[in-house]
N, C-alpha and C positions, 0 to 999 in steps of 0.2 A: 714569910714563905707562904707560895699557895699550894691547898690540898686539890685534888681532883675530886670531882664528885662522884664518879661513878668507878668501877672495878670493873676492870675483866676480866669475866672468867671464860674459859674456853665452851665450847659445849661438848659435851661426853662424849655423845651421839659423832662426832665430827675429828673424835683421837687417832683414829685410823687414818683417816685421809692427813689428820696434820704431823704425823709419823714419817708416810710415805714423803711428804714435801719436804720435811727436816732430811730423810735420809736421801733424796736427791740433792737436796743443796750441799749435804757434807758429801758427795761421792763428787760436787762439782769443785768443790774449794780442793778436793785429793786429786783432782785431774788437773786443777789449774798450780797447783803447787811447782811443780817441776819448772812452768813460764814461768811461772811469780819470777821466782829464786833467781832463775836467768836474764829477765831483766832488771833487776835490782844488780846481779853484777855488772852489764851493761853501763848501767849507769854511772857505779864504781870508777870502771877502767875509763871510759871516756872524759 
């Protein structure tokens, strides 16, 4: 097995802004929920 050499760590300085983009992307997966679901049955019935 290989290890990685290096860690990431966020920068402190930058939790704000990476907040903001988590809390768009989850407000985009709740708006795309409703398509998902309906194409997946799509797929189902066909």
């Amino acid at each position: 097995m290989t290890r990685a050499k290096q860690v990431f760590e966020p920068d402190p300085n930058m939790l704000g802004h990476y907040r903001a983009r988590y809390e768009t992307y989850l407000d985009l997966i709740g708006a795309m929920r409703d398509f998902w679901s309906r194409a997946e049955m799509r797929k189902t019935v066909s």
